[in-house]
C-alpha positions as a Markdown table, in Angstrom:
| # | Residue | x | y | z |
|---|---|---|---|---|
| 1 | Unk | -35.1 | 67.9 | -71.6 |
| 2 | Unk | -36.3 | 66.5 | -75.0 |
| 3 | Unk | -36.2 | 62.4 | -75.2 |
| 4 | Unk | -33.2 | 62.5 | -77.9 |
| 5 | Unk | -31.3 | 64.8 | -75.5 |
| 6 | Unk | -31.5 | 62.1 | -73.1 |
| 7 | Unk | -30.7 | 59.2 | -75.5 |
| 8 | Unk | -27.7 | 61.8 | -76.4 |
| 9 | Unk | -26.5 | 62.3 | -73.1 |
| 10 | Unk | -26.8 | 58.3 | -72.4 |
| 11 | Unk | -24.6 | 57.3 | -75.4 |
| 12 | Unk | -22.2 | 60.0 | -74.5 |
| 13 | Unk | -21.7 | 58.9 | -70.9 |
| 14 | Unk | -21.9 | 55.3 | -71.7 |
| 15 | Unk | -19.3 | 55.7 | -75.0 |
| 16 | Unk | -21.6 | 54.7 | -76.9 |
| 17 | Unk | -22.6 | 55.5 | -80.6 |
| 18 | Unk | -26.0 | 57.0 | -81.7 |
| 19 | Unk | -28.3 | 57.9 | -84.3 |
| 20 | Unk | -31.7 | 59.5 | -83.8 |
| 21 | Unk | -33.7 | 61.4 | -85.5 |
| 22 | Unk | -31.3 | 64.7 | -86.9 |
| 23 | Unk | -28.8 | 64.1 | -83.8 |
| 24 | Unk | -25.7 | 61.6 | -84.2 |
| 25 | Unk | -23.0 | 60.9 | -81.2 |
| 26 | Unk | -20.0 | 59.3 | -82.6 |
| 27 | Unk | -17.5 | 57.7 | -79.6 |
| 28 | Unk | -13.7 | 57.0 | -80.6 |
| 29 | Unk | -12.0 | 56.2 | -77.8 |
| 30 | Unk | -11.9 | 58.8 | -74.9 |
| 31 | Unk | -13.8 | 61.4 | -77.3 |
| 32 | Unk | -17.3 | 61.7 | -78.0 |
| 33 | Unk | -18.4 | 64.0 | -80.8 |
| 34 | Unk | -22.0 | 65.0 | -81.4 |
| 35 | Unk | -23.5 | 65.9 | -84.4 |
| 36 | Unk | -26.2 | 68.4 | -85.3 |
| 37 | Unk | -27.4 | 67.6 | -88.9 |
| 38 | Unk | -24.2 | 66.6 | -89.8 |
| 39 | Unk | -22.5 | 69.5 | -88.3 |
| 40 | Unk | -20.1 | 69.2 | -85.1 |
| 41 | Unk | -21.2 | 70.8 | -82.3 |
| 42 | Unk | -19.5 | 69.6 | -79.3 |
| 43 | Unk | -16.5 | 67.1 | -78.8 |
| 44 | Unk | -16.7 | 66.1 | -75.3 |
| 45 | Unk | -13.8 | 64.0 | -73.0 |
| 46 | Unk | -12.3 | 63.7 | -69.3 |
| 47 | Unk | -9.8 | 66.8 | -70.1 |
| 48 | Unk | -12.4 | 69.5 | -71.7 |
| 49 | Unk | -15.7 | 70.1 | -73.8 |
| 50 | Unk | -15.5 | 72.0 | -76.4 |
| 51 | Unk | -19.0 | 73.6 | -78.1 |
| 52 | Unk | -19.8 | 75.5 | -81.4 |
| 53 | Unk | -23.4 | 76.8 | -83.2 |
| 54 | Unk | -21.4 | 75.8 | -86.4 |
| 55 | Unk | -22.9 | 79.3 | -87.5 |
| 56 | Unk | -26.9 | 78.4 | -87.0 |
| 57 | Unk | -28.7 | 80.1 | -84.1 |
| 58 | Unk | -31.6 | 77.8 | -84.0 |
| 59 | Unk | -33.7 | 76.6 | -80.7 |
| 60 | Unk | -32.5 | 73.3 | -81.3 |
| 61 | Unk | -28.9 | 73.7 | -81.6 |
| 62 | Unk | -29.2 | 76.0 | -78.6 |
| 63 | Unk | -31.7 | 73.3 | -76.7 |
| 64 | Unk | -28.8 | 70.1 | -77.2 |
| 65 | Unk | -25.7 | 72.5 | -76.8 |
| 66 | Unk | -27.3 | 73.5 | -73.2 |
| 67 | Unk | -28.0 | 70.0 | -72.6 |
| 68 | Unk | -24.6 | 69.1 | -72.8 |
| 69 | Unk | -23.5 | 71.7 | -70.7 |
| 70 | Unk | -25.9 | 71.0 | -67.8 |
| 71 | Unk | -24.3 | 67.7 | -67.3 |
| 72 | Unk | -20.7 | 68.3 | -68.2 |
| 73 | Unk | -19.7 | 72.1 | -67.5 |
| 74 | Unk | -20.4 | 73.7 | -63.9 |
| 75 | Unk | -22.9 | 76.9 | -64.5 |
| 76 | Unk | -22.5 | 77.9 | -68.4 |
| 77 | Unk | -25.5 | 78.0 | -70.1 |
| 78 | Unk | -26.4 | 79.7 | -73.2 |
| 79 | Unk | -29.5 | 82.1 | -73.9 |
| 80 | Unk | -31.1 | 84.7 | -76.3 |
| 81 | Unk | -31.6 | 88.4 | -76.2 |
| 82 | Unk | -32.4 | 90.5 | -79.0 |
| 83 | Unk | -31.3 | 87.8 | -81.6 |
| 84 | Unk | -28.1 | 87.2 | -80.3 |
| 85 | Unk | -26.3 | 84.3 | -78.2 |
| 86 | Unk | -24.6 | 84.8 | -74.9 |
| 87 | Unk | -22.7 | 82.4 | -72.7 |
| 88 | Unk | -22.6 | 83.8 | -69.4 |
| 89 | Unk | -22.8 | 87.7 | -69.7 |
| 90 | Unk | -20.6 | 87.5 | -72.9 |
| 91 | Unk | -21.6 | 87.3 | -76.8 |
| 92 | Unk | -21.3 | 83.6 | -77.7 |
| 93 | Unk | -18.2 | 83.9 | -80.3 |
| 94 | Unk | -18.0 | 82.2 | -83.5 |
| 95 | Unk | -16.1 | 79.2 | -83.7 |
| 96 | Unk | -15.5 | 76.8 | -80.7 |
| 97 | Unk | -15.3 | 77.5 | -76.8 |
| 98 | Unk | -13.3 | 75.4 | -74.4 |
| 99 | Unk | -14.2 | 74.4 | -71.1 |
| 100 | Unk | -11.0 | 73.0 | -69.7 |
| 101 | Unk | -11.1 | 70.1 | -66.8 |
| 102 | Unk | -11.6 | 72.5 | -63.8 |
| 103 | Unk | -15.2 | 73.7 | -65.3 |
| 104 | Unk | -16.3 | 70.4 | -65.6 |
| 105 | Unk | -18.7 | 68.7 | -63.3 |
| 106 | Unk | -19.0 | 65.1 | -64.4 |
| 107 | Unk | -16.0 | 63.2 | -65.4 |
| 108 | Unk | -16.2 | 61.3 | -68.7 |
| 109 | Unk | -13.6 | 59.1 | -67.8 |
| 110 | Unk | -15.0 | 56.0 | -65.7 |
């Protein structure tokens, strides 16, 4: 795990805001959403986390969106084969996937 994943995982479990380098984590409330160069690629709370590629396949959107789902969501990971995404045994779909409370392994909420 790179060290701005870890500074990224930090400010989302202590609801904290951060800005480092091309990754941003911005905490409301009960909701923290992280951004890939400006693009929103995961909102993360106690009921759900919710994860998109926003359209670019690249290592490191892949590298902080597995990151997130390591400590948040019980065995989904994302990998690569033959230029495409999967999740699990299925295609990674455009748009957003939902991991819904019972998925998740570490509560937000403390």
């Amino acid at each position: 795990m790179r060290v701005v994943e870890k500074k990224m995982l930090n400010a989302i479990v202590s609801k904290k805001n951060l800005t480092l380098d091309n990754t941003m984590v911005v905490t409301e409330g009960n909701v923290s959403c992280v951004y890939l160069f400006n693009n929103l690629i995961a909102k993360i709370t106690d009921k759900n986390v919710k994860i998109s590629n926003c359209g670019y396949k690249t290592i490191t959107t892949k590298s902080r969106l597995n990151c997130i789902l390591q400590e948040f969501v019980k065995d989904a990971r994302i990998h690569q084969k033959n230029f495409d995404w999967y999740i699990g045994n299925e295609i990674f779909p455009k748009g957003w996937i939902e991991f819904p409370n019972k998925f998740l392994l570490n509560s937000f909420a403390k």
